[in-house]
FIZALO-323005 format. One line per 8 residues: number of its first residue (from 0); for each residue x, y, z of C-alpha. Coordinates in Angstrom, 3 decimals, padded with zeros to 6 digits. Each point is the difference from the previous one (the first is absolute). Layout:
<sites>
NUM = X Y Z | ...;
</sites>
This chain:
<sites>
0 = 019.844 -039.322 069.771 | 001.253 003.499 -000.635 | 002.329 -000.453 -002.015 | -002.204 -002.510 -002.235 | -002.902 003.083 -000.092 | 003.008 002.190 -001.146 | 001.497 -002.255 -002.825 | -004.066 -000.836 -001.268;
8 = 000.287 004.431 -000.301 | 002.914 -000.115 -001.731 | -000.624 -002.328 -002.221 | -003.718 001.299 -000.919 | 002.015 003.594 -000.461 | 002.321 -001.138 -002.499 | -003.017 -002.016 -001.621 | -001.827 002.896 -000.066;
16 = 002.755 002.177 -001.532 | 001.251 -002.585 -002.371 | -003.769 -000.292 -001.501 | -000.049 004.153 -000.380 | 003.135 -001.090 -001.668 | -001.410 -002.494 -002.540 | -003.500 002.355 -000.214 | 002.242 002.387 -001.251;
24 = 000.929 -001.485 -003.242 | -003.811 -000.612 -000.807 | -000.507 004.244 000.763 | 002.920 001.539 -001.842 | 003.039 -000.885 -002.022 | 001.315 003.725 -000.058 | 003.564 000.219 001.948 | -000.348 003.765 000.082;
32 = 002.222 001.263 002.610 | -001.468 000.589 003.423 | 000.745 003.741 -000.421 | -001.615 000.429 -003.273 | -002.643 -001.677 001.343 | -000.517 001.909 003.136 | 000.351 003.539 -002.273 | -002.531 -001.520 -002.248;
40 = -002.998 -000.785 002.588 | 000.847 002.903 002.173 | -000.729 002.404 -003.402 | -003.276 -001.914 000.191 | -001.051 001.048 003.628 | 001.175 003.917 -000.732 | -002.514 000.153 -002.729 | -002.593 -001.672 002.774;
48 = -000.027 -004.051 -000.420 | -001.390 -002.322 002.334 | 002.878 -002.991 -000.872 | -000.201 -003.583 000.726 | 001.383 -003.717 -001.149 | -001.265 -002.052 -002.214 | 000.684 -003.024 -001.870 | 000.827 -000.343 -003.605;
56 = -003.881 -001.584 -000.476 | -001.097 003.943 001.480 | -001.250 -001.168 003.205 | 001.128 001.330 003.475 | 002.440 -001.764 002.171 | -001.171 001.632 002.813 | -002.509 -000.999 002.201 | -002.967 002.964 -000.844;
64 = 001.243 000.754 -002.552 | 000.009 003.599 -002.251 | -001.398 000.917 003.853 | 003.334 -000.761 001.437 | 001.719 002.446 -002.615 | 002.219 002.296 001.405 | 001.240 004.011 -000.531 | 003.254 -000.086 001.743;
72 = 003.284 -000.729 -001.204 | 000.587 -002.538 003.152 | -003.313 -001.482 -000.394 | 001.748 -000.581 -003.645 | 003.011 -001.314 001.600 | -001.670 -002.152 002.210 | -001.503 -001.557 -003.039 | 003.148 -000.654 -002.379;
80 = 001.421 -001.916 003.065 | -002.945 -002.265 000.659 | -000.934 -000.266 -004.263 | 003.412 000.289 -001.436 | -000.537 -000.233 -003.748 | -003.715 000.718 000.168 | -002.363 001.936 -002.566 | -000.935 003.265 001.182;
88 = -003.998 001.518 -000.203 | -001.007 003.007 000.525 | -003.356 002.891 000.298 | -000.911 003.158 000.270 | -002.413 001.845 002.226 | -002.614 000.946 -002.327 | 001.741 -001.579 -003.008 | -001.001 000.069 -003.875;
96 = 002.239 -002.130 -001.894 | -001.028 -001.425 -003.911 | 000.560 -003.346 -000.176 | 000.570 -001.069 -003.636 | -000.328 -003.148 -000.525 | 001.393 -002.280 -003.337 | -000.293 -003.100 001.708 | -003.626 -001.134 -001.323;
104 = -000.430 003.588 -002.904 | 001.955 002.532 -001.013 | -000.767 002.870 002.844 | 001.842 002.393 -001.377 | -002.549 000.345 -003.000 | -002.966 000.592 002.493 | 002.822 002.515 001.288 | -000.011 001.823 -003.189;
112 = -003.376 000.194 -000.107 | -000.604 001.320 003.523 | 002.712 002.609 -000.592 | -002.073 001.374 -003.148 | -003.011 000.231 001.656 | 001.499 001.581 003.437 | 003.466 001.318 -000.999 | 003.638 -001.176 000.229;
120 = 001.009 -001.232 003.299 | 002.586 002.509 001.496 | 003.815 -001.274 000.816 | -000.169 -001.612 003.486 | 001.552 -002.666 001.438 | -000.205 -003.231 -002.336 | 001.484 -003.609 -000.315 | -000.221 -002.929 -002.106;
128 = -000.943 -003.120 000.932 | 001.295 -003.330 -000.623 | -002.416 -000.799 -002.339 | 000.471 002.861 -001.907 | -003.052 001.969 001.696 | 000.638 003.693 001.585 | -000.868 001.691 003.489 | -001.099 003.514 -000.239;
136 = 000.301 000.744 003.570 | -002.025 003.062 001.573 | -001.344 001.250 002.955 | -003.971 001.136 000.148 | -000.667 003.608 -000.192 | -001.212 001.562 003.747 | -003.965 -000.706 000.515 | 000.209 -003.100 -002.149;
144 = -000.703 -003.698 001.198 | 000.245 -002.468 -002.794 | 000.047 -003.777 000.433 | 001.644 -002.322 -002.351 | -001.123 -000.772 -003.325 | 000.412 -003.381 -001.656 | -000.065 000.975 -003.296 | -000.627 003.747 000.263;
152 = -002.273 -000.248 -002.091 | -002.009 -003.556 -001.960 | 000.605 002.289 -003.406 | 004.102 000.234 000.645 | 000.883 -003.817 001.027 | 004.112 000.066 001.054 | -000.524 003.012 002.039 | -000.285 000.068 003.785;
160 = -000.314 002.198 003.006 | 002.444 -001.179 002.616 | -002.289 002.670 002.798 | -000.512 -000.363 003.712 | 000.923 -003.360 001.607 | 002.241 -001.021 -002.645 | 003.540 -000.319 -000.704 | 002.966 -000.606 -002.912;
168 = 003.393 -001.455 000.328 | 002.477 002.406 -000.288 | 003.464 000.207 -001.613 | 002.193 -002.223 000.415 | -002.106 -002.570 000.481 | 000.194 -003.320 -002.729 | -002.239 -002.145 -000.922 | 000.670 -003.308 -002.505;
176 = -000.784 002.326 -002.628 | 002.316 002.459 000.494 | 000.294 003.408 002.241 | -001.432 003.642 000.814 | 001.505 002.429 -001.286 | -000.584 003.213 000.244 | -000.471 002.415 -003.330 | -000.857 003.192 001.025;
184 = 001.652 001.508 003.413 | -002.564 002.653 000.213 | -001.302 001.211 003.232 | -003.300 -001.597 001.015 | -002.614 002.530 -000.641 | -003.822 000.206 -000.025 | -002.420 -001.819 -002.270 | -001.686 001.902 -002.967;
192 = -003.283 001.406 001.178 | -001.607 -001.740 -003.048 | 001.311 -003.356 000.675 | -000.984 000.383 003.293 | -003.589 000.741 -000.440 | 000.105 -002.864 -003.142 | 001.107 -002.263 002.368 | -002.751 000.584 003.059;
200 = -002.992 000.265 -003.179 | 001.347 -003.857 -001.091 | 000.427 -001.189 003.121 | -003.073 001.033 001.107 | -001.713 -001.494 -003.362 | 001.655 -003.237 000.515 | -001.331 -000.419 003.566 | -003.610 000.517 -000.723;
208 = 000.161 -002.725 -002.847 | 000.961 -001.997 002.589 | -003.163 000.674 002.074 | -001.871 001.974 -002.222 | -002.805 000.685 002.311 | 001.009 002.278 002.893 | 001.800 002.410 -003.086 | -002.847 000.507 -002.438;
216 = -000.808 003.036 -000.888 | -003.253 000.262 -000.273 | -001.862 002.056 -003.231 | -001.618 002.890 001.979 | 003.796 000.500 001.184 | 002.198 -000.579 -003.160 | -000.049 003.309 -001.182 | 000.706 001.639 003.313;
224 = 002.719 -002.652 001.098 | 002.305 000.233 -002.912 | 000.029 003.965 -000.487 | 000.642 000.210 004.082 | 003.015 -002.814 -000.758 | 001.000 001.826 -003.322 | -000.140 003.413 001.880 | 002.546 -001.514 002.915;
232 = 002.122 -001.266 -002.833 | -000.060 003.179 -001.635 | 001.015 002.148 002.971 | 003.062 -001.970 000.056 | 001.067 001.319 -003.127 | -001.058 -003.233 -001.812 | -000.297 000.371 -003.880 | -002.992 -000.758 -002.146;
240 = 000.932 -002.980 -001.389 | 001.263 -001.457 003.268 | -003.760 000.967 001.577 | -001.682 -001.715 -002.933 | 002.002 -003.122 000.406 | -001.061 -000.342 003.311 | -004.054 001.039 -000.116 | 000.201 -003.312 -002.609;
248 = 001.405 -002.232 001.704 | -002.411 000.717 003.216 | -002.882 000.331 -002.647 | 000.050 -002.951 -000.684 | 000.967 -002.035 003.233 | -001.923 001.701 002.366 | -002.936 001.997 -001.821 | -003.158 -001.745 -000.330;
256 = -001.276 -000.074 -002.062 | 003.148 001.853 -001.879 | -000.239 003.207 -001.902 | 000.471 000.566 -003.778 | 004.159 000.977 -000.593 | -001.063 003.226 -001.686 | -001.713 000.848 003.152 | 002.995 -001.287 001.852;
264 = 001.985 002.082 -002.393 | -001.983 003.031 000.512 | 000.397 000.074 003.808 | 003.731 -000.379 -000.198 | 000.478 002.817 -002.778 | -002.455 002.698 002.084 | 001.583 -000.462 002.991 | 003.536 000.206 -001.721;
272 = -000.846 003.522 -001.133 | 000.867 001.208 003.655 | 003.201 001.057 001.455 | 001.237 -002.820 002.056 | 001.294 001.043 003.543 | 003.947 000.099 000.560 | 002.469 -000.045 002.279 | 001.680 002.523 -002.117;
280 = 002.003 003.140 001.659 | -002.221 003.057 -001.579 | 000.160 003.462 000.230 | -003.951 001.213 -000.618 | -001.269 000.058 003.962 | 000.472 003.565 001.698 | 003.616 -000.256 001.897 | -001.129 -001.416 003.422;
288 = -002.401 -002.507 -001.250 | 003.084 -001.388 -002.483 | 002.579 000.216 003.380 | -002.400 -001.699 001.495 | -000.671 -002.490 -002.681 | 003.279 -000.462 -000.239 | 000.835 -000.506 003.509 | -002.396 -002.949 000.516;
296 = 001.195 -002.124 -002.696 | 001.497 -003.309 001.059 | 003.825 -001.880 -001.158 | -001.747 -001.693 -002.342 | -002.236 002.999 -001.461 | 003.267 001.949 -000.139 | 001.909 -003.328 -001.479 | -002.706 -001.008 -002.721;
304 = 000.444 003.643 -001.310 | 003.799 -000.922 -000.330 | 001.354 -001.824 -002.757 | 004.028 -001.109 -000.334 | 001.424 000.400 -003.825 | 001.067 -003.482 -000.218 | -003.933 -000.467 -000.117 | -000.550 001.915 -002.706;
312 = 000.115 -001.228 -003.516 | 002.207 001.108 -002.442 | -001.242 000.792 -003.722 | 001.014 001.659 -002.893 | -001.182 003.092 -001.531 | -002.454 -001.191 -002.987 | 000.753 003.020 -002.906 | -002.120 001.046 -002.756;
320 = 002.404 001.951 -001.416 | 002.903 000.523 001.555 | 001.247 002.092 001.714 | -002.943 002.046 000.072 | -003.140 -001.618 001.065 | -000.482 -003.351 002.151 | -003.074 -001.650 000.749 | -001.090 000.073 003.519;
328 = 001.577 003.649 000.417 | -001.633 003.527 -000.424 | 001.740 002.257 -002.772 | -000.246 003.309 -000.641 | -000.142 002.298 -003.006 | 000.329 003.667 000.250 | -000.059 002.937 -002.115 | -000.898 003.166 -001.846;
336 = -003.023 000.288 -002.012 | 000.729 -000.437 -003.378 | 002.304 -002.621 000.471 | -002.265 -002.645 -001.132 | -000.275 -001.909 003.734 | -003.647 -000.875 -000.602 | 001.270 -001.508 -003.790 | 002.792 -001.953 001.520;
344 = -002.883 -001.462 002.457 | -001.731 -001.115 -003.215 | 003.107 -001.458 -001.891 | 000.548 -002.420 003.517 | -003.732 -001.143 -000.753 | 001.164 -000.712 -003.044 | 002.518 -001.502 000.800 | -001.510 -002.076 002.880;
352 = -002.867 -001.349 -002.002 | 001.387 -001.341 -003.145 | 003.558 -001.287 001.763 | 002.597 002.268 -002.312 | 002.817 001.686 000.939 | 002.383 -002.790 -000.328 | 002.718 002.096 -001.970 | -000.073 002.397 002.784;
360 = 001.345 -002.520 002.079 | -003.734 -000.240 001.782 | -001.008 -003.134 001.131 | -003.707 -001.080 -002.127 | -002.545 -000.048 002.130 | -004.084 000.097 -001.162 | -002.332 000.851 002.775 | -002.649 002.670 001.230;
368 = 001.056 003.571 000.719 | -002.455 001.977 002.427 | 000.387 003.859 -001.128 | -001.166 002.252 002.510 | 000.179 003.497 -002.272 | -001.421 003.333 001.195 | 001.226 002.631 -002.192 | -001.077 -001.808 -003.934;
376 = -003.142 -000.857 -001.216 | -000.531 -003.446 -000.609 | -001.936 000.371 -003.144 | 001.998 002.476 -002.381 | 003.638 -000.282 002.015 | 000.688 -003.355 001.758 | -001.624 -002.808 -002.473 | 000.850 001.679 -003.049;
384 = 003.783 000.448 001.151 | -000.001 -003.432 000.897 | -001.684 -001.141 -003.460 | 002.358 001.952 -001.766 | 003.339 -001.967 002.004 | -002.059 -003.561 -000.420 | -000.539 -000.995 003.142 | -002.830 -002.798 001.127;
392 = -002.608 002.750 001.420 | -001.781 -003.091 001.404 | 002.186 -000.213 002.370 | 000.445 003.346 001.187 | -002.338 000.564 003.212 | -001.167 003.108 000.970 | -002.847 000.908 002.641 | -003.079 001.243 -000.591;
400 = -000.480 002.237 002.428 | 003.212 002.522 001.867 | 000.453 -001.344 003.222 | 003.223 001.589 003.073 | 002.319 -001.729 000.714 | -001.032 000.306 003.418 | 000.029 -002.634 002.520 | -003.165 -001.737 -001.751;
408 = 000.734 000.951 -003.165 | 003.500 -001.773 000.565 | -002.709 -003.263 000.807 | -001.284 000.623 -002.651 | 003.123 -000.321 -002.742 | 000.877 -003.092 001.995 | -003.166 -001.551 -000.225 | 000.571 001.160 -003.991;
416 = 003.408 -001.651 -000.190 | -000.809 -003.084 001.360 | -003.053 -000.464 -002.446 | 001.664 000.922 -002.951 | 003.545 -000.592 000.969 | 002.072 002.303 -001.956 | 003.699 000.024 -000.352 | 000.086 003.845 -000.140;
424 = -002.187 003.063 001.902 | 000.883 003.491 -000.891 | -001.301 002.713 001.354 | 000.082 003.227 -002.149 | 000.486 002.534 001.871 | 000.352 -001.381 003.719 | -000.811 003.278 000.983 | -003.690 -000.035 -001.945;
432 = -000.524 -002.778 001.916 | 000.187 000.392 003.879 | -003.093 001.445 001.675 | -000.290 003.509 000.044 | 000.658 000.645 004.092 | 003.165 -001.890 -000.654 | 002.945 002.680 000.513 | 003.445 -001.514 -002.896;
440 = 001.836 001.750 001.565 | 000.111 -001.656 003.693 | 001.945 -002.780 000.072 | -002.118 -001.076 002.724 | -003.335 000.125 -002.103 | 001.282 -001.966 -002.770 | 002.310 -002.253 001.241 | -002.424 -002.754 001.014;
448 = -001.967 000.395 -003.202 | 003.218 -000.539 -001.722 | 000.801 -003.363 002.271 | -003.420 -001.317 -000.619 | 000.617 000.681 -004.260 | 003.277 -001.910 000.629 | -001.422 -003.166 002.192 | -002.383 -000.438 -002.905;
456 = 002.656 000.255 -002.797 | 002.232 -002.824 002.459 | -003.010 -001.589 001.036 | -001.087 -000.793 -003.778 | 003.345 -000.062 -002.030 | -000.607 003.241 -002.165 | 001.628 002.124 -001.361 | -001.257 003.612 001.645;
464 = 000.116 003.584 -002.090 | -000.449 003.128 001.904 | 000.416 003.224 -002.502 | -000.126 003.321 001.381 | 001.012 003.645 -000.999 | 003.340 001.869 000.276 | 000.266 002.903 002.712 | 001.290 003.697 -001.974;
472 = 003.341 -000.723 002.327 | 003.069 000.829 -001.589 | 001.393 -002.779 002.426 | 003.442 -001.595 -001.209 | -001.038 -003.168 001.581 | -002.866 -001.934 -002.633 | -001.723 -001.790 002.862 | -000.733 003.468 001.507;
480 = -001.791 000.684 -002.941 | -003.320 -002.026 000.594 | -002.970 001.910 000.846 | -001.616 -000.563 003.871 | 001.905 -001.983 002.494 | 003.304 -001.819 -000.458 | -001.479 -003.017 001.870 | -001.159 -000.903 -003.711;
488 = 003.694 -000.086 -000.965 | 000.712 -001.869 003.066 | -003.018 -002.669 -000.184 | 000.744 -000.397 -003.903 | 002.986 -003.004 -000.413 | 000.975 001.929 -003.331 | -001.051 003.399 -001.314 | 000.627 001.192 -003.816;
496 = -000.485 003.653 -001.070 | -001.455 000.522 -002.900 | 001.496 003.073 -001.954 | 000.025 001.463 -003.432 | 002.676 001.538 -001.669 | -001.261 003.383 -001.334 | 002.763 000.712 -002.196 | 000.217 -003.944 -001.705;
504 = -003.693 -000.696 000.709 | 001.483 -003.362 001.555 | -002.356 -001.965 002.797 | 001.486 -001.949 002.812 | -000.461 -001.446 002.913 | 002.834 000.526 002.530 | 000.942 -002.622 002.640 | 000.974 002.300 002.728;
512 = -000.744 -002.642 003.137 | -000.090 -003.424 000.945 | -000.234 -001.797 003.059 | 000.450 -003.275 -001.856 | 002.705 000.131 -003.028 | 002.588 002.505 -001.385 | -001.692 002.632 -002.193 | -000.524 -000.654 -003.207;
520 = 000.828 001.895 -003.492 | -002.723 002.195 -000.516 | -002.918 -001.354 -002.348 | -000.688 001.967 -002.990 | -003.242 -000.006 -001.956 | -001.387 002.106 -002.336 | -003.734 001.871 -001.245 | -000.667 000.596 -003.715;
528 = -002.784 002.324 -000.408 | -002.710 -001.487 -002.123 | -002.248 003.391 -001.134 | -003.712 000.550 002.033 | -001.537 -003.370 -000.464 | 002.578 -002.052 001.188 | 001.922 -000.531 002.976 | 003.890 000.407 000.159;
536 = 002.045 -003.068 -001.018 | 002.043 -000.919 003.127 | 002.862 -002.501 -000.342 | 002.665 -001.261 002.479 | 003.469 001.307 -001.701 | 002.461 -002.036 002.351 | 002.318 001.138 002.317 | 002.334 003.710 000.425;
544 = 002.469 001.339 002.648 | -002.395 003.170 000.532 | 000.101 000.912 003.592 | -002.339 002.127 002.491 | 003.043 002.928 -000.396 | -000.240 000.278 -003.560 | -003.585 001.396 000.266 | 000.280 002.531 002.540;
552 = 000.543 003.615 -000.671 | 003.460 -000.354 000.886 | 000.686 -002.620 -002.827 | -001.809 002.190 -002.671 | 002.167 002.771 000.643 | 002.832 -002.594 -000.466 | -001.844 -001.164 -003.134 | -000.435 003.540 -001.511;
560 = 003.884 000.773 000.843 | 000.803 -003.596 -001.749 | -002.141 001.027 -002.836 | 001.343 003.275 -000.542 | 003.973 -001.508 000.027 | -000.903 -002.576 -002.295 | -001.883 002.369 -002.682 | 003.614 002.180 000.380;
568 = 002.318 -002.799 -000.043 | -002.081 -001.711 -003.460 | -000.192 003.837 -001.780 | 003.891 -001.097 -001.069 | -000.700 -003.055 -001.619 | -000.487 -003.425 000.493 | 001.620 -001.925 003.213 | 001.350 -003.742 000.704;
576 = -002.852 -001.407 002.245 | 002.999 -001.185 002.748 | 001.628 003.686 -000.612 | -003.452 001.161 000.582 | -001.032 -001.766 003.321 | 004.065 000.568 001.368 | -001.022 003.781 000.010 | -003.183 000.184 000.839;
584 = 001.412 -002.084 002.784 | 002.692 002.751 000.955 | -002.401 002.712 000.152 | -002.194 -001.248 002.540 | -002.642 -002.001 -002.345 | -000.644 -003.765 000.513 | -000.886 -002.524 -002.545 | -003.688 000.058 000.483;
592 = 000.020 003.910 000.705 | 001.724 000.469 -003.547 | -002.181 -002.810 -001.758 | -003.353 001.904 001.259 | 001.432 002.772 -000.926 | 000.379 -001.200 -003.753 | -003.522 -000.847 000.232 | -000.561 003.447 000.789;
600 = 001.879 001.910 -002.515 | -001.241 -002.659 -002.620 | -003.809 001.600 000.508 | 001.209 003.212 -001.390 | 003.000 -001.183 -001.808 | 000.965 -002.417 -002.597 | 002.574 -001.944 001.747 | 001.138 -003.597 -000.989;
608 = 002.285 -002.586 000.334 | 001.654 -002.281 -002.535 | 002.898 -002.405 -000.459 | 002.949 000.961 -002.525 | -000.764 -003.356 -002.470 | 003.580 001.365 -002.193 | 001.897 -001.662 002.671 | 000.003 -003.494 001.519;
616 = -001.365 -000.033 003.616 | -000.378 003.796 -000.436 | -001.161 001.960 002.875 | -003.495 001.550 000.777 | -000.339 003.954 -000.193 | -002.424 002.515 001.033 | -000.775 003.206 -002.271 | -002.342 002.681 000.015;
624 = -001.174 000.467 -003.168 | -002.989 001.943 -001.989 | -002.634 -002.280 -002.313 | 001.389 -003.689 000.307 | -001.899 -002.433 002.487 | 001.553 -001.853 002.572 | 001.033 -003.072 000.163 | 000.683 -002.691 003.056;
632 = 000.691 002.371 003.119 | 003.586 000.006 001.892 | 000.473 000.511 002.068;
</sites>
């Protein structure tokens, strides 16, 4: 009897094994080795998987299924020996994974959508699907408890929330279709606040359709409900557009009767005016209350202040004109008075508003400029000037009232970007501008003025102009030159002097720093005066090698000495223009040291230049002569 009880076992156990055997080929057709395999599934349970089998049609093998999932590698051993071949399914502890879905409608268009109204998901974890859908696999940020969501939303059909109670096959699991893979290696990190939030308004929407009763808001309580729900979404740094999203779709599921949109609107954009709350490190609580602070934030406080680089997107620089002003950076122009800084301002409005500049090498652009000036007078100074140059005045903002740049008058520009977004802001002087208690010359007082100018510049995609005066320094260094604090040097991405030649009468503006591109040749332009009743004619005269050394004192004395040896060396009669440069060269003069120097002697001298014609390919000459007019200058 024994041996009959024993043989029935034996021959159940090899049934039993031989249909795991024949189960197998319905779960998986992969013959990835068993070590791969193993490597592959433990990876899962480091990054904090609950694994378990499942057949190729998604459902568990096991008995209770996702509830019999396991954490440990033997658990995961166990299972390979009693589901050899199987599918493998996975979850999360408080998981967020989009589900997109191409199945039954393109998902990843509802994607696109949700991404433009609550920003570009960051790199995590993701893997395609068989059908050609994706997992975006996250975890949920500490204090939040979001269920699934199937769609995420009725307005973004192909988009799920795998949440809560829910799980995904993982990699490298097949189905008939095909198999999960896995496209982006990233580490698993924490959902977007936004989505988040999105994704608990919808869900919450959805479920009161369902059984609208027991959700209605009632109309003595609209109002007060969805500014206390657009105030919690706002403290979680949620942006305007996100909170408006949301009031509408619970307006309308759950209000009733529902509000007007404008009203809806209204609430949203009021309550968006305040700072949200953050989990930000900052530094503006007295020392023991930031320790403290400090010391009773959480892992995932400290972690959701923590970004990787391969999570950050890479862009390119857009340029203007390049390489001296980019849009999205701060710039700044310094100089002397006289040097025609606030006229340069005026040719860039000119420049800006009717798209020219082209044979500069500037790239045409036509938008609003926002001129913040101080020092001119609009009525006889600025709109003349920038009459005179042609540019579309209509398009030139200015305020009508002075306003600091102080923390609210920083709101303030903002709020006057974003209504009549610009693609330039100068400010003329910076100086003129900050509030009167402000000290320039503490880094620490202007330094988070500075930031705030530059989040609004990135923030909107212009192109920012600071101009301030020079110091009376005689330092060798140009960006020493700038009058208050060199924080402005350091907050500016490029910086240009402006200078004027005193002894050719010669503008430019003198690249002398950049954070973004190798300086440039220095711009020249030019001012023609036009009598009393007319402002100056100011033109852009291309490019020169003038540099920051050839207008200090230094370089004048250099210029007089060059000067001098020229007006000696041209007393004997006229010179080969190669002879000419070859020693001036020899004697300490450079190229551009003896060609100002021309320009010099020329002002009090007849000096000219001309080609002997009596010979073919006859050479140029220079000659100082009494009464004739010069011709082409060379050198």
């Amino acid at each position: 009897m024994l041996k009959i009880v024993n043989e029935t076992r034996r021959a159940a156990g090899w049934a039993a094994l031989q249909e795991a055997r024949d189960m197998s080929d319905s779960y998986n057709n992969s013959t990835i080795p068993i070590g791969d395999l193993k490597a592959i599934l433990y990876k899962h349970l480091d990054e904090g998987c609950h694994l378990f089998p499942v057949g190729k049609d998604k459902k568990p093998l096991t008995s209770h299924g996702f509830k019999d999932a396991t954490q440990t590698r033997s658990g995961i051993d166990d299972f390979i020996r009693q589901y050899p071949g199987c599918n493998w399914a996975g979850w999360l502890p408080k998981q967020f994974i989009i589900d997109v879905d191409v199945k039954h409608v393109n998902g990843f268009e509802s994607l696109a959508k949700l991404e433009a109204l609550l920003g570009k998901l960051p790199a995590t974890r993701t893997q395609n699907t068989p059908s050609g859908g994706r997992h975006y696999i996250y975890r949920q940020p500490s204090g939040y408890d979001i269920p699934k969501a199937d769609p995420i939303s009725k307005d973004y059909p192909g988009v799920d929330l795998q949440a809560n109670l829910c799980y995904i096959l993982l990699p490298p699991s097949f189905t008939d279709a095909g198999k999960y893979e896995t496209t982006d290696n990233s580490p698993i990190i924490d959902a977007p606040i936004a989505w988040c939030e999105f994704a608990l308004a919808a869900k919450k929407s959805n479920e009161n359709k369902a059984d609208p009763r027991p959700g209605d808001i009632p109309q003595t309580q609209r109002n007060a409900t969805l500014t206390s729900l657009a105030g919690s979404m706002r403290s979680r740094g949620l942006t305007q557009p996100v909170i408006e999203s949301a009031l509408l779709e619970v307006n309308h599921s759950q209000c009733v009767p529902p509000l007007p949109d404008s009203e809806v609107l209204t609430i949203a954009r009021s309550v968006s005016r305040y700072e949200p709350k953050s989990t930000k490190i900052t530094h503006n609580q007295s020392p023991n209350e930031e320790i403290e602070r400090i010391k009773a934030l959480n892992r995932d406080d400290i972690l959701r202040s923590l970004i990787t680089m391969d999570q950050v997107e890479s862009k390119k620089i857009q340029w203007w004109w390049y390489p001296y002003f980019a849009f999205g950076k701060p710039h700044l122009i310094s100089g002397d008075p006289g040097s025609a800084k606030s006229t340069v301002s005026s040719g860039f409005c000119t420049l800006l508003t009717r798209g020219g500049g082209s044979d500069m090498g500037i790239k045409p652009v036509i938008g609003n400029v926002i001129l913040l000036s101080a020092e001119d007078d609009r009525s006889d100074t600025i709109k003349p000037r920038l009459e005179a140059m042609g540019a579309d005045c209509a398009k030139v903002i200015i305020p009508k009232e002075r306003f600091s740049l102080s923390d609210s008058g920083i709101a303030l520009l903002e709020k006057i970007v974003q209504y009549t977004n610009p693609v330039m802001v100068i400010i003329d002087p910076i100086s003129a501008w900050f509030d009167a208690n402000v000290n320039l010359n503490a880094s620490n007082e202007v330094r988070k003025y500075l930031a705030q100018l530059s989040e609004i510049a990135a923030k909107y995609n212009l192109i920012l102009i600071m101009i301030r005066h020079l110091n009376k320094g005689k330092q060798e260094k140009a960006i020493y030159r700038g009058n208050a604090s060199i924080d402005f040097t350091g907050a500016a991405r490029s910086e240009l002097m402006a200078v004027k030649d005193e002894d050719t009468g010669d503008f430019g503006l003198i690249h002398i720093k950049s954070n973004i591109a190798p300086l440039g040749k220095t711009i020249s332009y030019s001012l023609t005066d036009n009598g009393p009743d007319s402002p100056p004619t100011f033109s852009w005269a291309g490019y020169t090698d003038l540099k920051y050394s050839d207008t200090t004192e230094q370089s004048h004395s250099s210029l007089d000495e060059a000067t001098a040896w020229l007006f000696q060396r041209l007393q004997s009669g006229k010179v080969e223009s190669n002879e000419l440069i070859n020693e001036a060269k020899k004697n300490g003069i450079n190229f551009a040291t003896l060609k100002r120097a021309r320009e010099k002697l020329t002002k009090e001298n007849e000096v000219i230049s001309y080609k002997d014609k009596t010979v073919k390919n006859g050479h140029w000459y220079v000659e100082l002569v009494q009464g004739k007019s010069g011709e082409e200058a060379q050198p």
